[in-house]
Each structure stands twice: as C-alpha cells, then as structure tokens.
C-alpha positions as a printed NumPy array, in Angstrom:
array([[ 76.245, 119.377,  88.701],
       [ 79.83 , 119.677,  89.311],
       [ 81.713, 117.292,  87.239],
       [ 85.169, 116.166,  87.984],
       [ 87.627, 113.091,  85.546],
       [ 90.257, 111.352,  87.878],
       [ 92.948, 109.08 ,  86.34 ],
       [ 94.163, 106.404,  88.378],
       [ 90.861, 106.242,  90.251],
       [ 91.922, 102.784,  91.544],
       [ 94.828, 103.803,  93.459],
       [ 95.525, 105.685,  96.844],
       [ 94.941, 108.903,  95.896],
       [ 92.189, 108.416,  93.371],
       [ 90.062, 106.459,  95.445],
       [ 90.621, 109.378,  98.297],
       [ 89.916, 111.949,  95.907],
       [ 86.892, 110.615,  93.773],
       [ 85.419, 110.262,  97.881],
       [ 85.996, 113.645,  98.894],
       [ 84.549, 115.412,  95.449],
       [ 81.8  , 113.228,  95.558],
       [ 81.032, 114.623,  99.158],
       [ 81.213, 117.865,  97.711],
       [ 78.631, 117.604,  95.401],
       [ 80.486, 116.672,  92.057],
       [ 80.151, 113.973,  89.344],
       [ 83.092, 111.878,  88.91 ],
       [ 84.218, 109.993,  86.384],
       [ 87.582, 107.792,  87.133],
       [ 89.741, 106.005,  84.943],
       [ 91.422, 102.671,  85.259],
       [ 94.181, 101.156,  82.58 ],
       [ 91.634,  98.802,  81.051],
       [ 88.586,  97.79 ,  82.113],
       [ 88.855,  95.219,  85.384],
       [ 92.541,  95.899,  84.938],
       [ 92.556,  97.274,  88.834],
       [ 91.302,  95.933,  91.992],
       [ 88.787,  98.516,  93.072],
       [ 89.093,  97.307,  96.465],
       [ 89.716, 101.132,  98.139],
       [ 85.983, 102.369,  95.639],
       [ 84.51 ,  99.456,  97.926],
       [ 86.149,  99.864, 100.912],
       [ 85.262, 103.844, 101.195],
       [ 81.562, 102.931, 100.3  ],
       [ 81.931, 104.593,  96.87 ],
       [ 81.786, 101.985,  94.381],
       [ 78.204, 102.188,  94.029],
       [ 77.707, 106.035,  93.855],
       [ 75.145, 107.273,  91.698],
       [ 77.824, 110.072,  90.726],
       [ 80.937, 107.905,  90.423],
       [ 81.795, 106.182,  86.376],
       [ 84.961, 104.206,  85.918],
       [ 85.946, 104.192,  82.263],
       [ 89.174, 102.325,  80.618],
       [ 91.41 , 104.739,  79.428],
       [ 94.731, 104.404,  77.773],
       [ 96.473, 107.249,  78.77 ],
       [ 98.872, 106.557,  75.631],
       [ 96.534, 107.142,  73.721],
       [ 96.378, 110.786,  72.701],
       [ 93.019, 110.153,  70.357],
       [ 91.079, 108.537,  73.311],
       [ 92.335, 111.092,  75.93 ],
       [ 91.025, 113.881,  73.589],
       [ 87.274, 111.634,  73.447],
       [ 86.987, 111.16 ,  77.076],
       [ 87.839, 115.254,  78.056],
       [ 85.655, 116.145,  75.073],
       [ 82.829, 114.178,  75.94 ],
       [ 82.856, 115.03 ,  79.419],
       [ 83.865, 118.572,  79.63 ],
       [ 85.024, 118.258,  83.216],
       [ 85.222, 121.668,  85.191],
       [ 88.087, 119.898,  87.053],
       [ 90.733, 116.998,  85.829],
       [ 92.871, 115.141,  87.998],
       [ 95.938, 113.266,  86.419],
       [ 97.   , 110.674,  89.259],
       [ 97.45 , 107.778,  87.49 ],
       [101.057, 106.7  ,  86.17 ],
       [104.006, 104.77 ,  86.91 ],
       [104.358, 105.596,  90.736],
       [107.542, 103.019,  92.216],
       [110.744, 105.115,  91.842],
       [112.622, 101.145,  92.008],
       [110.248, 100.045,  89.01 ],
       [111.801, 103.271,  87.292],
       [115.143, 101.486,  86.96 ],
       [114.049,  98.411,  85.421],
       [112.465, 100.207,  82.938],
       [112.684, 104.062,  82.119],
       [111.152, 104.601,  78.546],
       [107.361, 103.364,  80.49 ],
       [107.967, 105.442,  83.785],
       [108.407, 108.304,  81.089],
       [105.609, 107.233,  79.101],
       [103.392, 106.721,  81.971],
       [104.248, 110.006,  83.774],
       [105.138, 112.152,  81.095],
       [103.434, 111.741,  77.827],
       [100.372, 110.843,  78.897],
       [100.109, 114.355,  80.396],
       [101.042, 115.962,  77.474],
       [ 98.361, 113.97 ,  75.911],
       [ 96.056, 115.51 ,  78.887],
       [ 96.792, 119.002,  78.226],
       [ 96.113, 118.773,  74.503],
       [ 93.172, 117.476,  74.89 ],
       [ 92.239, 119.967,  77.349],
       [ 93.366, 122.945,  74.805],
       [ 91.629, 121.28 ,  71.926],
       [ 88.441, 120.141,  73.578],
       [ 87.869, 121.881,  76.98 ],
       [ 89.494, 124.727,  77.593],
       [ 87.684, 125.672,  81.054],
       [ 88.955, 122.596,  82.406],
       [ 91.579, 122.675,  85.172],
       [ 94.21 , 120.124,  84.938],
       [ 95.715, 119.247,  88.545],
       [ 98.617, 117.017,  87.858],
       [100.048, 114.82 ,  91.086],
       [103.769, 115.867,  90.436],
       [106.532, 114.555,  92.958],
       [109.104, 115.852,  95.299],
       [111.647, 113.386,  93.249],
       [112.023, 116.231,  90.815],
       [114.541, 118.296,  93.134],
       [116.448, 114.436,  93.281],
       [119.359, 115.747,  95.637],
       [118.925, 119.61 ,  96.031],
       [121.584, 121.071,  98.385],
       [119.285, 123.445,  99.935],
       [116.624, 122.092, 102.103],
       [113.717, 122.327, 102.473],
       [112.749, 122.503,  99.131],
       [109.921, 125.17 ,  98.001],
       [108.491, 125.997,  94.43 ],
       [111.871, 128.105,  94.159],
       [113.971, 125.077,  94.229],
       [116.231, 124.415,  91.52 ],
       [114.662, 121.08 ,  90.127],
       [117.728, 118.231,  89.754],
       [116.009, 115.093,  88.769],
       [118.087, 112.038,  88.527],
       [116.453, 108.923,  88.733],
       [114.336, 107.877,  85.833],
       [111.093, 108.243,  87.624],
       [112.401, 111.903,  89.006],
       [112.639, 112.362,  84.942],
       [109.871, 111.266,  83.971],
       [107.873, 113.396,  87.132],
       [109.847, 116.765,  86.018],
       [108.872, 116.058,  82.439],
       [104.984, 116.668,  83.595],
       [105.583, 119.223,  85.692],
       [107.664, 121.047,  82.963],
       [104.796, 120.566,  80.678],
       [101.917, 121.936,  83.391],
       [104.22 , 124.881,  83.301],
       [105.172, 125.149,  79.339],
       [100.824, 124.935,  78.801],
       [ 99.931, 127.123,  81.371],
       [102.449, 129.709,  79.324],
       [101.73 , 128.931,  76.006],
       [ 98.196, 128.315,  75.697],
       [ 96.989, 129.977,  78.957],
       [ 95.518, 126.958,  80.09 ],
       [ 94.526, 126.613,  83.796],
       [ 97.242, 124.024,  84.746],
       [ 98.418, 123.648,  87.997],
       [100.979, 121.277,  89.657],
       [101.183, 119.527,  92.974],
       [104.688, 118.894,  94.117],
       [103.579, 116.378,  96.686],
       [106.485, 115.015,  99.233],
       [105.006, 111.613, 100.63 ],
       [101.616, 110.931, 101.389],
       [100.641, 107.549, 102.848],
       [ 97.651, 106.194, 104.23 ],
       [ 96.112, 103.039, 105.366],
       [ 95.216, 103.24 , 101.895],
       [ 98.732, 102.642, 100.519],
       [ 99.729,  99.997,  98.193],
       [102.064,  97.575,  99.836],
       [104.445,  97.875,  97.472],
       [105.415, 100.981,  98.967],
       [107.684, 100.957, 102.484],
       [105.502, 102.482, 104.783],
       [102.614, 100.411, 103.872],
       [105.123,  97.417, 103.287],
       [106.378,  98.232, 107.644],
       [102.447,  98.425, 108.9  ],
       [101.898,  95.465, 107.424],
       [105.181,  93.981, 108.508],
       [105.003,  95.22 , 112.039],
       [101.152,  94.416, 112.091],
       [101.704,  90.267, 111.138],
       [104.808,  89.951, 113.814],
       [102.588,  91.199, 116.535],
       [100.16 ,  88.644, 115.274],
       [103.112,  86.208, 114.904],
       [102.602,  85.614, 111.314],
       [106.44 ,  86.573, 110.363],
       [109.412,  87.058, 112.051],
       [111.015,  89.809, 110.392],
       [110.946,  92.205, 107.336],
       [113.969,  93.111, 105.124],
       [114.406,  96.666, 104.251],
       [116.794,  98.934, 101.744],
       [118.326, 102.257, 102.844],
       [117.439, 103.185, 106.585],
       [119.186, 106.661, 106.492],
       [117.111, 107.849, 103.509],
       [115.176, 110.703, 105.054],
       [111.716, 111.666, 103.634],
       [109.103, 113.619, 104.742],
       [105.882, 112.02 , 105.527],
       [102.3  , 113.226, 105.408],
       [ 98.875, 111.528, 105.345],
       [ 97.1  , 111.421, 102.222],
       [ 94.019, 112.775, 102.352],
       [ 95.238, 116.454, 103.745],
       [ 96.602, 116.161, 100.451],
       [ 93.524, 115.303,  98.78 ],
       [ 92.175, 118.155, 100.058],
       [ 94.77 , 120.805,  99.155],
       [ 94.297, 118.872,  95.458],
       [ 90.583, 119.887,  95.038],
       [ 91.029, 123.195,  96.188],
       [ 93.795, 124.064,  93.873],
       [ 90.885, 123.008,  91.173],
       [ 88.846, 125.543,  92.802],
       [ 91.021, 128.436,  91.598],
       [ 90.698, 130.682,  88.541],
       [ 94.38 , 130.689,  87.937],
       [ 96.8  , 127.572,  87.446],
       [ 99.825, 127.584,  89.912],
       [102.141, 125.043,  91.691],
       [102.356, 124.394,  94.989],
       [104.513, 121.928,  97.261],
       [102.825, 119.872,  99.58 ],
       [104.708, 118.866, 103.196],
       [105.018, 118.467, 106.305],
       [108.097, 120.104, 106.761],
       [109.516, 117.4  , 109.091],
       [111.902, 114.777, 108.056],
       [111.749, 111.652, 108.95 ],
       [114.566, 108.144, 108.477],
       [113.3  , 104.677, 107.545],
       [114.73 , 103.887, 110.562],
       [112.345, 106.664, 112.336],
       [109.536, 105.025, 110.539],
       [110.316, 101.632, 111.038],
       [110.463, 102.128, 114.962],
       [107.147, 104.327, 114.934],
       [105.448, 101.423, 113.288],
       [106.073,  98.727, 115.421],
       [105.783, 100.847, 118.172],
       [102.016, 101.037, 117.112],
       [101.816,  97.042, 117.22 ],
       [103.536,  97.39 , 120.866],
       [106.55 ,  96.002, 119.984],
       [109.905,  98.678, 121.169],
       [113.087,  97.946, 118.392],
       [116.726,  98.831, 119.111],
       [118.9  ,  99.564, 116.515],
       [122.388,  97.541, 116.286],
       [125.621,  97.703, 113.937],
       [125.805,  99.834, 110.808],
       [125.284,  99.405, 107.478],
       [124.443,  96.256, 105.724],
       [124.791,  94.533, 109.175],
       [122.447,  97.025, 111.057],
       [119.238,  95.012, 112.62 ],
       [116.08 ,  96.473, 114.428],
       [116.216,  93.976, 117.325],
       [113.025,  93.714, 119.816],
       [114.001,  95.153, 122.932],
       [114.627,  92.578, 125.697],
       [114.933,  89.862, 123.049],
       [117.211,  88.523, 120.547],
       [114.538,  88.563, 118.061],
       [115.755,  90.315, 115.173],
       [112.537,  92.078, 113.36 ],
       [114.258,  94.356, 110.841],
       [117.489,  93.596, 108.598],
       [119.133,  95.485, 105.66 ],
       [118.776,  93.759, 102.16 ],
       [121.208,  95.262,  99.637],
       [119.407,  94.259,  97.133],
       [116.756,  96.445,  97.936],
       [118.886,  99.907,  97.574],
       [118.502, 101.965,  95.335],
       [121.107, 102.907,  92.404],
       [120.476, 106.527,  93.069],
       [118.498, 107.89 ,  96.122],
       [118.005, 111.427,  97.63 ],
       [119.531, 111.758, 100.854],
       [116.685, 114.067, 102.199],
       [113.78 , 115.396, 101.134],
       [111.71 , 117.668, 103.064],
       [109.557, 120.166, 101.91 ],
       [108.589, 124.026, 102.598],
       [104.909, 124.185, 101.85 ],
       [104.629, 127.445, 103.226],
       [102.638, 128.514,  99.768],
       [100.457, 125.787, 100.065],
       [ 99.378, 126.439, 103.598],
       [ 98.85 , 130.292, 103.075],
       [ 96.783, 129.95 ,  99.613],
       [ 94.678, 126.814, 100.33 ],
       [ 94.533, 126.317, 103.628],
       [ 96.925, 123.202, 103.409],
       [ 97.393, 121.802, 107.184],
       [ 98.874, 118.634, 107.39 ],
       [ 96.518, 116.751, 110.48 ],
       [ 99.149, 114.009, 111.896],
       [103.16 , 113.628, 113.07 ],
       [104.709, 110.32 , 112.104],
       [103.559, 108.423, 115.081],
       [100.374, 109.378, 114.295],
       [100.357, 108.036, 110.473],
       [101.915, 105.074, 111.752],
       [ 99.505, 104.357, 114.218],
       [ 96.862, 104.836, 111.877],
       [ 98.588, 102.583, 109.346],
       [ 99.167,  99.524, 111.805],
       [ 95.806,  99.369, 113.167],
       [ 94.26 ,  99.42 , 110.034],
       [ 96.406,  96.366, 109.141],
       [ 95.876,  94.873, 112.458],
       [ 92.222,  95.053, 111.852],
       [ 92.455,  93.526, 108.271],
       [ 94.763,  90.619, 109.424],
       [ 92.446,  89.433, 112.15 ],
       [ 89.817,  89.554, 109.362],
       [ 91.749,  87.208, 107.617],
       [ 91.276,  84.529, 110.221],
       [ 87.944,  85.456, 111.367]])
C-alpha cells in the first residue's frame, strides 16, 4: 500500500488532503503539534477520523531528531508539509515563530528526507506572499520573489530551501505556490471564512454587523480542494518542480464581502471611502460591514493574482468555481451549521 505523512493534518488543507489520498488507495499518517493539541473536527466531519488507513501522530516539527524518526520509520512514498504558522497578521506579532514554523521546520523535513528516505517526495504548501508586491501581474514561477512581511519571509525561506535540496542533493522536492484557497473548511480566523460566517448569523439575526481591515486588497480566490488535487498529483511525478496554483481572477474584499451576503440573500451597497466606507443593506439603513483600522495590516500586497498556466498544462490543475460560487458554498455551509446550533 501506498503510504503518504501529512503535517498539519488538522487543518484545512490536511484534513482535505489526508481524504482525497485515502480515496486513492494510500495509507496516511497525519501530524498534529502535540497530541489532542488540535480539534480534529474537519477528520470527523469528512468521515475520516476513523479510517483504517488514517494515524495521527504528535510531531514537533522543531524538532529535527523527531522529524528524522517519524520519515525514517515510515518511509512515505509521498510527504506533505502543510502545517505551520499560516495568519500573515499573527506574523507581525511575532516573526522569529512564523519563521520557525514555516521555515525551519522544512529544512528539518528535507534532511530527514536525504538522511532517511530518499524516494520520498516532499510537497511543501508554499504561498503567493512570497512575490509580497511584484509589479508585474499575474505572477508565474518566473516572478521575481519580493517578500516583505514576516510571514512572506518566512514562506520564501521554504520555498528557497525546496529549491536549494532539490539542487544539492537531488532530492524530489517540489513546491506549491498556492494563491488563496478557501473552503467551507476554513478556519474562521481567516476573512473569507470570518464573512460566511458573518453574513450567515445576520441573515439568521444573530449579529448586526462585521468589522473588516483593507477592502481594496485584491486577492485571488480558489476553492481548496482543486488544490488538493493538483497537490497529490505533483507527488505523483518522478521529478520535483514548482508550480503556482490560481485562478487567475482577482478579486477585492469588498467583491467578496458582497458575494457573501449575497449568498445569505442579503444585497450591500457600498458608501464613503476609507475608514468611513460601510456595506449598507440595500433599502435599509442597516449598516452590515464597517472598516476597523485596527485590523490593517502594516504591510499588505495590493494584488495578487496568479498565472497558473504551468500548473494547468502539467497536472491537469482546473480550478471548479468563480467567487460567487465559493461564496455560496461557504455561506450555506455556515447557514447549515448555525441552525444546528439551535436545533
């Protein structure tokens, strides 16, 4: 059998992922921070938890001696390195973990791979934040890479070092530039997840608004797991490579904000400029969205927007919905789950 170690195993992606290899036939074994140290609500939730085929093992990432254990033990044809400091604003507040988190524990990865499974493919989850504000857009693997905030760093410090082993040691490393991916799935920590929700509860009237950072940030948005699925099959290939995964489209907060509570039925127009710019429901003078300064952050890309041309041509990489689409996929999901809550 097939046999496949996912860090972060708890989260978005690695619930999505362990779900999808385990449909194709392979042994997974995830890892969490410590043991119980994550909610495994998504293992559950996609009817996973249970598998015969699915381990979750603590794992300090940190930890280069324990790293080197768990890929030695194993011998995985395939490892996934998703887990990490993922919140570009917890970057800020502190840099030396994002960089610890993202960076050195993949360096810890590869060497373990070099010195104790060789064969193994290491997919890292790399980030579009590593171009940080590019002047040419959209941004393809030929894109100059201008990193700025801490967790751009500390993202461009893995993907450097996917590169720097695949070089040196001839390791089969391979990097996925992913833009953003969201899901129904998606922490709420996150502003996508953070608007269903939002938009989902005022329909319900459970709140009355939702306070948001930067509306003109532009970002392109895909759903997760058509990015799942490019992830496996870059593990399916006998050479390590990089690819960026996109939709191509660009889309504002703003954009996003009125596509999700569009999905809950409620229409928002958009009044006054800058801090004093409200989403206000349409024949109302119910004000559902509002700008919180607070919530900017000290550096932010203007635009992002990827070119995954590579990506589609070389694995088949097609991303399945628009915005409205992940939006409306989003709020009814949290529609569902609020209603539960009362039920």
């Amino acid at each position: 059998m097939k046999r496949a170690l996912v860090t972060g195993i708890s989260g978005q992606d690695g619930a999505l992922l362990a779900a999808h290899l385990l449909g194709q036939g392979f042994e997974v074994i995830g890892t969490q921070r410590a043991q119980g140290a994550a909610d495994p609500w998504r293992l559950h939730a996609l009817g996973i938890a249970a598998h015969a085929n699915l381990r979750v093992l603590p794992l300090d990432l940190l930890d280069a001696a324990a790293c080197a254990g768990i890929v030695a033990s194993s011998q995985p044809q395939a490892l996934f390195h998703l887990a990490g400091q993922s919140r570009v604003a917890d970057s800020f507040r502190d840099p030396r973990a994002s960089i610890d988190a993202n960076g050195i524990s993949t360096v810890n990865l590869l060497e373990a791979v070099r010195t104790g499974s060789p064969q193994t493919h290491l997919v890292l989850a790399a980030s579009a934040e590593i171009f940080g504000t590019p002047a040419q857009a959209p941004q393809n693997e030929a894109t100059a890479l201008a990193a700025r905030s801490p967790y751009g760093l500390s993202k461009l410090l893995a993907h450097a070092a996917i590169g720097s082993w695949r070089a040196s040691y001839g390791l089969r490393a391979s990097s996925a530039i992913a833009f953003n991916h969201e899901s129904e799935w998606r922490d709420e920590a996150f502003v996508t997840r953070k608007l269903s929700r939002a938009a989902a509860r005022i329909s319900l009237g459970r709140a009355a608004s939702i306070a948001l950072g930067n509306l003109d940030a532009r970002r392109d948005f895909g759903y997760a797991p058509d990015f799942i699925a490019a992830l496996a099959a870059m593990a399916q290939r006998d050479h390590g490579n990089e690819f960026v995964l996109a939709t191509g489209v660009a889309a504002s907060i703003r954009a996003f904000a009125s596509a999700a509570f569009g999905a809950a039925g409620i229409a928002l127009d958009w009044v006054g400029e800058g801090l004093d710019e409200v989403g206000v429901e349409r024949g109302s003078d119910r004000v559902r969205v509002r700008v919180d300064a607070d919530l900017f952050r000290p550096v932010d890309a203007a635009l992002l927007v990827g070119d995954a041309t590579k990506a589609r041509r070389e694995l088949g990489f097609a991303p399945s919905l628009d915005l409205a689409g992940l939006a409306q996929r989003m709020v009814e999901a949290d529609l569902v789950r609020e209603r539960a809550l009362v039920a």
